[in-house]
Backbone bond lengths (Angstrom), bond angles and torsions (degrees), N, CA, C in turn:
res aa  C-N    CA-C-N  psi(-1)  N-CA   C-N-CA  omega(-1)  CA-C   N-CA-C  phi
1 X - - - 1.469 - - 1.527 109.34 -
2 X 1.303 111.69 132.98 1.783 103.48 -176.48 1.239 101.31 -86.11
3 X 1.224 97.92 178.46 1.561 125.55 -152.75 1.724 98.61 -61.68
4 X 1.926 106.96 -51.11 1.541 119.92 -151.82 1.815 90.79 -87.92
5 X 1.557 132.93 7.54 0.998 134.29 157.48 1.706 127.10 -69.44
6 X 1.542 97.47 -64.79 1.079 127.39 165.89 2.024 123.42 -50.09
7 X 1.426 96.30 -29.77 1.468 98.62 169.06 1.524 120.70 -104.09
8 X 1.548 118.03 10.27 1.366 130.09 161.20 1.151 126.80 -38.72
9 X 1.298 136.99 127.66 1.785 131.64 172.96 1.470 109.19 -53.85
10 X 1.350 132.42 175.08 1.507 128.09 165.87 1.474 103.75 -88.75
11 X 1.540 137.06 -35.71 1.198 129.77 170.53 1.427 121.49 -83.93
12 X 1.772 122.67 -57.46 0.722 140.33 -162.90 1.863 104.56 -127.08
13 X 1.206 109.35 135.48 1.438 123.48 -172.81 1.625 120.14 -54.62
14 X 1.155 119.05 -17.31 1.480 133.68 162.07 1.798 103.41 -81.69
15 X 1.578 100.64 -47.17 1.775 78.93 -169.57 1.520 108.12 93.44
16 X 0.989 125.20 -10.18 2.168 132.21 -178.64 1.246 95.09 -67.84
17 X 1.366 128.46 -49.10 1.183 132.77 -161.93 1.444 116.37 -84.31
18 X 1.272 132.64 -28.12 1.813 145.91 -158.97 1.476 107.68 -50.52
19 X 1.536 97.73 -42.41 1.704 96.39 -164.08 1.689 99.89 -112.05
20 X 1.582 120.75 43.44 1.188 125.66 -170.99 1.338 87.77 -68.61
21 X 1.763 141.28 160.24 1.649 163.00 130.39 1.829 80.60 85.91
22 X 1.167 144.20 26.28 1.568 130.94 -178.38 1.740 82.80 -89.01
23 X 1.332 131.85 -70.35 1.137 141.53 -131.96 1.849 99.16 -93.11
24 X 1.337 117.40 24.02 1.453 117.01 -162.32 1.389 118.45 -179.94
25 X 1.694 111.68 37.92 1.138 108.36 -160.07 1.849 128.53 -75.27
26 X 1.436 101.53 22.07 1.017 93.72 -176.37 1.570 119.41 -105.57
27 X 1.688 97.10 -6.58 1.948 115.24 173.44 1.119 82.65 -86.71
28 X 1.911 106.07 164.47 1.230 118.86 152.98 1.247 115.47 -118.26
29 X 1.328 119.55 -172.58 1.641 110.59 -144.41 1.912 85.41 -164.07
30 X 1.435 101.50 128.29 1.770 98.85 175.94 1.586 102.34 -106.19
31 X 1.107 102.59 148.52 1.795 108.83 -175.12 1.068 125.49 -115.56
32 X 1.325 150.25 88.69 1.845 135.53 -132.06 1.560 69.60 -123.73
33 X 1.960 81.88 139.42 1.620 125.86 174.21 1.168 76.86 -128.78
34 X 1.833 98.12 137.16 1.261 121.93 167.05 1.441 96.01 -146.80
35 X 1.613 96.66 109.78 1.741 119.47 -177.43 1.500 109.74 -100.42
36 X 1.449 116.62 144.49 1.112 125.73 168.94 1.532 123.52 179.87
37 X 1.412 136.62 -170.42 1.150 147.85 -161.16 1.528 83.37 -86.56
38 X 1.474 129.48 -75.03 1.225 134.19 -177.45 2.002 88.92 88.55
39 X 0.781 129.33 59.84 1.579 128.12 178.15 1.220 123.83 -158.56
40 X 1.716 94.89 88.88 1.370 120.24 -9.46 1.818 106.03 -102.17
41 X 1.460 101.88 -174.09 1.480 98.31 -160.02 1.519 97.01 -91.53
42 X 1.266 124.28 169.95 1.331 119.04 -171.71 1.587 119.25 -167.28
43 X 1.065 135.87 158.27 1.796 127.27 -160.45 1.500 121.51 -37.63
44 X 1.378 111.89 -32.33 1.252 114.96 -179.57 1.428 121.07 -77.29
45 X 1.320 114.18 -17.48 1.440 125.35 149.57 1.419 116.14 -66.06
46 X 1.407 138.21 -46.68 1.055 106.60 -162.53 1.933 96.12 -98.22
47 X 1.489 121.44 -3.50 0.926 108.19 178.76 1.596 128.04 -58.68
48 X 2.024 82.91 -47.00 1.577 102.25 159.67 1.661 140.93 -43.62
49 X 1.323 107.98 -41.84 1.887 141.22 148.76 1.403 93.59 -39.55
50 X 1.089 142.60 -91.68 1.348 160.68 -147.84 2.080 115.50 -73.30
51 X 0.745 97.86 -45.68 1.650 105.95 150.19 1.161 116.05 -73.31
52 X 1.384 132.23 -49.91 1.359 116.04 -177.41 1.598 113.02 -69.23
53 X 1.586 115.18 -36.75 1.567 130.34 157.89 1.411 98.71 -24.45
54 X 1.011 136.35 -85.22 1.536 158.63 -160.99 1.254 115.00 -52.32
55 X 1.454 110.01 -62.58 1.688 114.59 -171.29 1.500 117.21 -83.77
56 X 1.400 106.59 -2.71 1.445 112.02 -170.18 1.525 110.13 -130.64
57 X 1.137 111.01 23.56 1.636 118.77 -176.00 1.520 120.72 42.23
58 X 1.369 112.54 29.45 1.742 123.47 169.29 2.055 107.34 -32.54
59 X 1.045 142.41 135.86 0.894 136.34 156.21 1.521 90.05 -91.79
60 X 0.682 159.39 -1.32 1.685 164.35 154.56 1.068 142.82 -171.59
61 X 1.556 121.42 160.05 1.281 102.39 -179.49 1.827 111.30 -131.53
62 X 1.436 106.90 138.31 1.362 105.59 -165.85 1.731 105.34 -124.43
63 X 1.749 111.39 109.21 1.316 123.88 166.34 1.438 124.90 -54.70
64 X 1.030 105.38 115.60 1.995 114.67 172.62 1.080 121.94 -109.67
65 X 1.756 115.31 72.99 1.476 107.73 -162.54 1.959 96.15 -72.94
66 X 1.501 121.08 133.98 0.746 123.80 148.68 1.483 152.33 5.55
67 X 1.111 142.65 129.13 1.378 123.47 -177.77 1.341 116.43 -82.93
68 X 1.790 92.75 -93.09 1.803 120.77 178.78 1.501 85.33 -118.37
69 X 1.876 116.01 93.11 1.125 122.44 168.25 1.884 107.24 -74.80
70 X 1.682 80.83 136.27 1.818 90.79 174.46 1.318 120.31 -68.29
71 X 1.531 111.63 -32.32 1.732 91.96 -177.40 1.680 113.61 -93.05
72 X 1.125 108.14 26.11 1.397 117.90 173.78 1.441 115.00 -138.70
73 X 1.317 122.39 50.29 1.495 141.97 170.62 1.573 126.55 -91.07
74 X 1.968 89.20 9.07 1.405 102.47 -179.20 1.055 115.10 -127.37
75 X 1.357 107.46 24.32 1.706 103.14 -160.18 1.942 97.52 -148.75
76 X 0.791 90.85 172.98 1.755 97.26 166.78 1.709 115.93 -84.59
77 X 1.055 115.15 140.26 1.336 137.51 178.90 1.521 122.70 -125.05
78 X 1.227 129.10 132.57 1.230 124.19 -168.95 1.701 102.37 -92.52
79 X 1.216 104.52 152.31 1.948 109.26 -153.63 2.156 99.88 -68.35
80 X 1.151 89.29 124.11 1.354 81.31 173.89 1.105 138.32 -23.55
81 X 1.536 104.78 -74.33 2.076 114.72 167.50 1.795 78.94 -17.38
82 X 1.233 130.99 -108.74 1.410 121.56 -144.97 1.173 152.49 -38.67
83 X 1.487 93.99 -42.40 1.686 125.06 144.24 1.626 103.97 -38.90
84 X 0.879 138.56 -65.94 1.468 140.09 -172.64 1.107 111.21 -59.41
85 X 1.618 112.17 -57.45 1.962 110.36 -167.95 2.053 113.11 -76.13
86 X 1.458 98.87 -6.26 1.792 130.60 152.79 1.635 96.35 -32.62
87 X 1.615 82.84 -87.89 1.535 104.28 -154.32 1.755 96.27 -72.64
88 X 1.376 114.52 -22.11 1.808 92.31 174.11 1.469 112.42 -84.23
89 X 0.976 123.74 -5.73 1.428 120.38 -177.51 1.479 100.84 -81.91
90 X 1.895 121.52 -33.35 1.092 106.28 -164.79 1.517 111.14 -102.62
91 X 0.856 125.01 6.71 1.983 137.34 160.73 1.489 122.76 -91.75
92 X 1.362 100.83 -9.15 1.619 102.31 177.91 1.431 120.96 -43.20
93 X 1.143 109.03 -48.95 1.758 119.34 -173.31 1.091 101.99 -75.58
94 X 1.671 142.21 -25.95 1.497 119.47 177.78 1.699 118.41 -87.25
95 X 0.851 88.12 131.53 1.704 83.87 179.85 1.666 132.60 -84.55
96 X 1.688 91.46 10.21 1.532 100.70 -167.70 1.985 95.13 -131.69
97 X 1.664 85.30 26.39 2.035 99.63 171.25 1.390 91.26 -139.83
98 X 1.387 99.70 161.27 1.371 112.34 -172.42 1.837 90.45 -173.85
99 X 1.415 123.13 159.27 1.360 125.47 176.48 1.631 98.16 -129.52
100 X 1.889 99.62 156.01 1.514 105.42 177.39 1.619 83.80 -114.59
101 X 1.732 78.54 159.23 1.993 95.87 153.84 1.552 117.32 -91.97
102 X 1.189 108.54 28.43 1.630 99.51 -147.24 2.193 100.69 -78.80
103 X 1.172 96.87 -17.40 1.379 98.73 179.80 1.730 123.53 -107.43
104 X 1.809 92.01 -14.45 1.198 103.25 178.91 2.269 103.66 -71.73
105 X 1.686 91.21 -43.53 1.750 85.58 -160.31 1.992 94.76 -103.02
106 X 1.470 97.96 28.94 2.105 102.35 149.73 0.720 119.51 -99.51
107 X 1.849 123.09 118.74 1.482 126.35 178.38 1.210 123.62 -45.39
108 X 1.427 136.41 147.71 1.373 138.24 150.21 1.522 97.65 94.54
109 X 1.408 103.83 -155.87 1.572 116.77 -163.24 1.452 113.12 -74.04
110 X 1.334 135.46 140.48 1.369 126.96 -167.44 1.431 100.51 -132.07
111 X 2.001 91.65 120.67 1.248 110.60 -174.44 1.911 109.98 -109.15
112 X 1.091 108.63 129.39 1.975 105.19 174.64 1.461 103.92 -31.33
113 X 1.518 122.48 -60.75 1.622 120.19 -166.15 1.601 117.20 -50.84
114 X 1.260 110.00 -19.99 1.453 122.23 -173.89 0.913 110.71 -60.77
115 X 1.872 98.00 -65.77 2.057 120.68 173.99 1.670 108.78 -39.00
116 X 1.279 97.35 -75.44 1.418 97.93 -161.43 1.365 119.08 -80.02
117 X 1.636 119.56 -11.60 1.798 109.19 133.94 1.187 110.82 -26.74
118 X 0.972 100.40 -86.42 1.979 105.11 -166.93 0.834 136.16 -63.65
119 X 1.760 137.93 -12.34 1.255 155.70 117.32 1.956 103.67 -23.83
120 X 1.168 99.63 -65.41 1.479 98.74 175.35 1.601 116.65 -47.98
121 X 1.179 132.06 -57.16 1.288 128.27 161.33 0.928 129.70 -39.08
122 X 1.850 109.35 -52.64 1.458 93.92 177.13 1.485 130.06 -96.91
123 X 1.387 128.26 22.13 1.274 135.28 148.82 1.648 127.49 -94.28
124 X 0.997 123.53 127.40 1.487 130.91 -174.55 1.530 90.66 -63.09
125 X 1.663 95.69 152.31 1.468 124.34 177.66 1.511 116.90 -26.29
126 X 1.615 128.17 -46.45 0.929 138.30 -165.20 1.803 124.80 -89.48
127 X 1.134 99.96 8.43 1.456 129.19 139.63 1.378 134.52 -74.12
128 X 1.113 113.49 108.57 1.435 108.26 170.52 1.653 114.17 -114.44
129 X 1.614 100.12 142.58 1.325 112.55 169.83 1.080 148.07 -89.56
130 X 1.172 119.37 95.45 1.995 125.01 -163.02 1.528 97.22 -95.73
131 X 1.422 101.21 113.78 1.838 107.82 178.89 2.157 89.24 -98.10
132 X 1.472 96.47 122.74 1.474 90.97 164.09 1.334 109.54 -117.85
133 X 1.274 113.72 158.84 1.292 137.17 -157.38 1.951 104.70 -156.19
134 X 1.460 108.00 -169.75 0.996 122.67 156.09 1.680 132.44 -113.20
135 X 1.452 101.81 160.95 1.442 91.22 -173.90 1.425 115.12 -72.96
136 X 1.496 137.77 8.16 1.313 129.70 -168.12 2.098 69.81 -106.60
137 X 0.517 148.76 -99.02 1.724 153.34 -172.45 1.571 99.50 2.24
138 X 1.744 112.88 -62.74 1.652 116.23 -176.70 1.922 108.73 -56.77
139 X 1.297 99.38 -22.63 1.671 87.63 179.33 1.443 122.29 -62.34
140 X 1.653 108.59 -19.96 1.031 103.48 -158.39 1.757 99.35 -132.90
141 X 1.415 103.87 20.25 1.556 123.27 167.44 1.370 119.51 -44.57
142 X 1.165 99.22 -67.23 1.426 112.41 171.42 1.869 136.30 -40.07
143 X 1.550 102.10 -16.16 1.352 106.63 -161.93 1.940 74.16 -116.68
144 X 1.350 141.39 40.75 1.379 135.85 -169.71 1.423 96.93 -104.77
145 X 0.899 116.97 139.96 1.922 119.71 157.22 1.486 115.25 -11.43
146 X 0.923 136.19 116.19 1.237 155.08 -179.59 1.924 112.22 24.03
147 X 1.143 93.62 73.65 1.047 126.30 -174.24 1.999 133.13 -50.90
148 X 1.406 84.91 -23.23 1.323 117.13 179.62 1.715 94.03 -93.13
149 X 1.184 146.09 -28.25 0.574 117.63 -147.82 2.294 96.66 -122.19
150 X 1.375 77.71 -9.79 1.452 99.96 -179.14 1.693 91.14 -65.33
151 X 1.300 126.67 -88.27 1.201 117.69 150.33 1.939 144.05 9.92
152 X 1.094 89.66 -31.91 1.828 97.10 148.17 1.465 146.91 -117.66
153 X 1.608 90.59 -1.27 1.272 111.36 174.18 1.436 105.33 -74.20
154 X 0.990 120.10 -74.50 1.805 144.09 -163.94 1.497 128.08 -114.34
155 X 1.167 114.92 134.52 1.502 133.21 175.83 1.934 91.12 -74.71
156 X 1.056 91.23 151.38 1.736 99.85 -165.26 1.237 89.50 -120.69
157 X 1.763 123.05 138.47 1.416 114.81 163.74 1.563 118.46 -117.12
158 X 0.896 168.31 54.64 1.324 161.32 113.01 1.219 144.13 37.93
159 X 1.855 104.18 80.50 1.518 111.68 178.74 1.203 134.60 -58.57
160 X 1.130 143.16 110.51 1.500 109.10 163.97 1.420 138.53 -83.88
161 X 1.653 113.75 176.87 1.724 92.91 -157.61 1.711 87.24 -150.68
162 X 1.241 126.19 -168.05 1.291 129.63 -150.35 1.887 89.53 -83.95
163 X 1.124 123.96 151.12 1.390 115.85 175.07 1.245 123.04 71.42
164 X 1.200 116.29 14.29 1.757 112.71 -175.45 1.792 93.23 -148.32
165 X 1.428 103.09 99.71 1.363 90.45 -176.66 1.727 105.22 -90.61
166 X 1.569 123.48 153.64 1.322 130.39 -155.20 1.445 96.88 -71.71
167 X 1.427 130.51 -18.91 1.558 124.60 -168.50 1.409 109.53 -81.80
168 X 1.219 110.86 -26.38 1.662 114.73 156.57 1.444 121.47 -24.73
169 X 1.633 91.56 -74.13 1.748 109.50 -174.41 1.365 110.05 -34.42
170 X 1.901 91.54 -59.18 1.529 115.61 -149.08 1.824 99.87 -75.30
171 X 1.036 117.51 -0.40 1.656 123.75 -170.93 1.555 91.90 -105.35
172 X 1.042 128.41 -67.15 1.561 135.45 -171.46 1.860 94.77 -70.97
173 X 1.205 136.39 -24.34 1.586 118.93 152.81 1.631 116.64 -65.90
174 X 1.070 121.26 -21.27 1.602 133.08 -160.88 1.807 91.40 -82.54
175 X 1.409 111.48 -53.72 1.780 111.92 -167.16 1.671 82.67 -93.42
176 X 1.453 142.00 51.83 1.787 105.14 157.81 1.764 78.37 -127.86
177 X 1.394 96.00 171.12 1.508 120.87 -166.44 1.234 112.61 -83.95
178 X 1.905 105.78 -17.44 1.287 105.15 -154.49 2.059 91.77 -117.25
179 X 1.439 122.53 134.00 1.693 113.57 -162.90 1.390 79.76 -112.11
180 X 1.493 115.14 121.18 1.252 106.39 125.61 1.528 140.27 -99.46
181 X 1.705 107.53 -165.53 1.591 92.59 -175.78 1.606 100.05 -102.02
182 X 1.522 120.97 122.75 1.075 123.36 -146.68 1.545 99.43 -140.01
183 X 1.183 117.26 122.24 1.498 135.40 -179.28 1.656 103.31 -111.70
184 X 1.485 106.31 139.52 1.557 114.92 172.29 1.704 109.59 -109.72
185 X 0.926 152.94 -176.42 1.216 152.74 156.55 1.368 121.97 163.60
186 X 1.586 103.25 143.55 1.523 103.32 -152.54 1.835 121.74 -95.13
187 X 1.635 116.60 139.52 1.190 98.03 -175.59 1.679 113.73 -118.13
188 X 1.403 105.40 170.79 2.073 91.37 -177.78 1.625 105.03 -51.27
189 X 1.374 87.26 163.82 1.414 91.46 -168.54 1.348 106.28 -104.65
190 X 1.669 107.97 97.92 1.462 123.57 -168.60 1.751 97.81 -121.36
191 X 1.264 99.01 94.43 2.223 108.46 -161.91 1.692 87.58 -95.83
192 X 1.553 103.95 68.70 1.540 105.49 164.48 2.195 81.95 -121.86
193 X 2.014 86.77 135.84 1.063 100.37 132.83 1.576 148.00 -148.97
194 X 1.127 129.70 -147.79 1.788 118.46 -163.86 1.726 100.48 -76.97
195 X 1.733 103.98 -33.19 1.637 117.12 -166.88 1.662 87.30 -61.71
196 X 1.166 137.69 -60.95 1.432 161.03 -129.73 1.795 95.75 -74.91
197 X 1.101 98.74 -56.13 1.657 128.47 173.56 1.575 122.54 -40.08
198 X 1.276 90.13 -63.17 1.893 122.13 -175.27 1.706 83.15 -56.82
199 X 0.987 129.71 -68.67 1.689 154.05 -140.77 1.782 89.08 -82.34
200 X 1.255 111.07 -38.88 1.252 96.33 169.75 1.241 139.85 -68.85
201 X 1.592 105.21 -42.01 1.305 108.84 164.46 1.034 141.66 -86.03
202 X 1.820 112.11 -4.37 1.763 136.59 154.22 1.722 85.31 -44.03
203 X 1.146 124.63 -58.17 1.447 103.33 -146.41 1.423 118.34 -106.48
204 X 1.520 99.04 14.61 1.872 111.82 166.45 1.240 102.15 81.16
205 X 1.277 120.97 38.30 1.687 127.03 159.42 1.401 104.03 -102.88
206 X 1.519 93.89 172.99 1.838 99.65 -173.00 1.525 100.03 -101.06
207 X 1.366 110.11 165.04 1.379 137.25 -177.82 1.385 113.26 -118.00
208 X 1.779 114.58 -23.67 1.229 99.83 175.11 1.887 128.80 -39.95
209 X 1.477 106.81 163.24 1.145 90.82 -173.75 1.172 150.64 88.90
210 X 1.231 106.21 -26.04 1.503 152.74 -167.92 1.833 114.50 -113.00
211 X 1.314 123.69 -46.34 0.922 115.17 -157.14 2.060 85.58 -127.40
212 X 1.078 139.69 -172.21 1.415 145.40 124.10 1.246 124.13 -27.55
213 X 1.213 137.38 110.01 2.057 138.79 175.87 1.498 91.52 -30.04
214 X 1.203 112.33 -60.59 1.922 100.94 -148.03 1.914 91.18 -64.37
215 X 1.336 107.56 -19.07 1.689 87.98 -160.92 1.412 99.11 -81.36
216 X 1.526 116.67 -42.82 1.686 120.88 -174.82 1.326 95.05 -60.00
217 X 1.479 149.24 -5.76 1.378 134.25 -176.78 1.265 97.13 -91.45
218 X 1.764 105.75 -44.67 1.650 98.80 -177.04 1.738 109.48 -51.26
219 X 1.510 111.27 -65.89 1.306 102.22 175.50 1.301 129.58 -27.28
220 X 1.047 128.66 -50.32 1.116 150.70 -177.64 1.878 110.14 -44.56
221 X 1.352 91.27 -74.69 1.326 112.50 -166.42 1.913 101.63 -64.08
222 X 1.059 113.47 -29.73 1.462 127.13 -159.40 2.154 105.03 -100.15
223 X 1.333 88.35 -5.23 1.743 108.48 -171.52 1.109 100.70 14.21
224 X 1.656 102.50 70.67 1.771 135.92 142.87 1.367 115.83 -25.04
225 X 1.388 158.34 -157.67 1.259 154.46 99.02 1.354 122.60 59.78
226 X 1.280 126.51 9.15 1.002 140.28 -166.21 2.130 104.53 -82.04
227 X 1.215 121.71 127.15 1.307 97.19 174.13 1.448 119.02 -87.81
């Protein structure tokens, strides 16, 4: 086992975070998971990370780029390893982000209820779990893998972004059976996304600007998206 294996966190790849509310159980402490494809990840992700950090008293925030996402079992996906070293290249500088492998190195199809099952276990009570997402994602929350049960795990947070107006969410939460505890909140309006990206560099346009330097180099160097 190499060395940079062996010195891995159990949640998060630093390990800062593992023994978050162990040593203090009588504060509580909120924990924002922010799951996604990350392919690749890009400002509006971490802007989103970083506002929600802020407005919602995150003591941190920990990226789960995806493995073998289910609603994309029809399409092409760029290989994890990359997806991951993406999103670690682009959290390095914050010190209150950090990324897991935890979905990248779980076999088979990777469902949210799985993650934050087991996140739930392994943090004591005084943790709480804020899964953020976007509000075009919460519309369609409800129809997610066991959904009812998604719903007691985690406080859900919900950006909105250009084209997804928040009354959507909050209308399609109003008619589902299943309530969660569901926060909306608004971020600059930076209407970059990953689809937008891919398409950019299929067609030999730049991304600078767009994504983190170290990640557009990775792209770059790794001729990501390229058709």
């Amino acid at each position: 086992m190499s060395e940079a294996v062996m010195q891995r966190g159990v949640v998060s790849e630093s390990g800062r975070f593992d023994r978050l509310g162990q040593l203090d159980p009588g504060r509580e402490y909120r924990l924002g998971i922010m799951g996604g494809t990350f392919d690749p990840i890009h400002l509006g992700h971490l802007v989103c990370a970083e506002q929600a950090r802020e407005q919602f008293d995150l003591a941190a925030v920990i990226f789960i780029p995806t493995g073998q996402p289910a609603w994309k079992l029809d399409r092409h996906v760029t290989g994890s390893e990359d997806r991951l070293e993406m999103v670690r290249l682009a959290v390095a500088g914050n010190p209150a982000f950090d990324v897991s492998r935890l979905e990248t190195d779980r076999p088979g199809v990777t469902y949210t209820v799985d993650t934050l099952a087991w996140l739930r276990d392994y943090y004591p009570d005084n943790v709480k779990l804020y899964f953020i997402t976007g509000t075009d994602a919460i519309i369609q929350l409800f129809q997610w893998r066991s959904a009812d049960r998604l719903a007691k795990l985690a406080s859900f947070i919900a950006a909105s972004r250009p084209g997804y107006e928040p009354e959507a969410a909050l209308a399609a939460h109003e008619r589902s059976a299943v309530k969660f505890d569901l926060h909306l909140f608004e971020v600059p309006a930076l209407a970059i996304s990953s689809t937008d990206l891919r398409r950019r560099r299929a067609a030999g346009r730049s991304v600078r600007y767009l994504v983190p330097e170290p990640v557009e180099k990775f792209i770059v160097d790794r001729q990501l998206y390229r058709s």
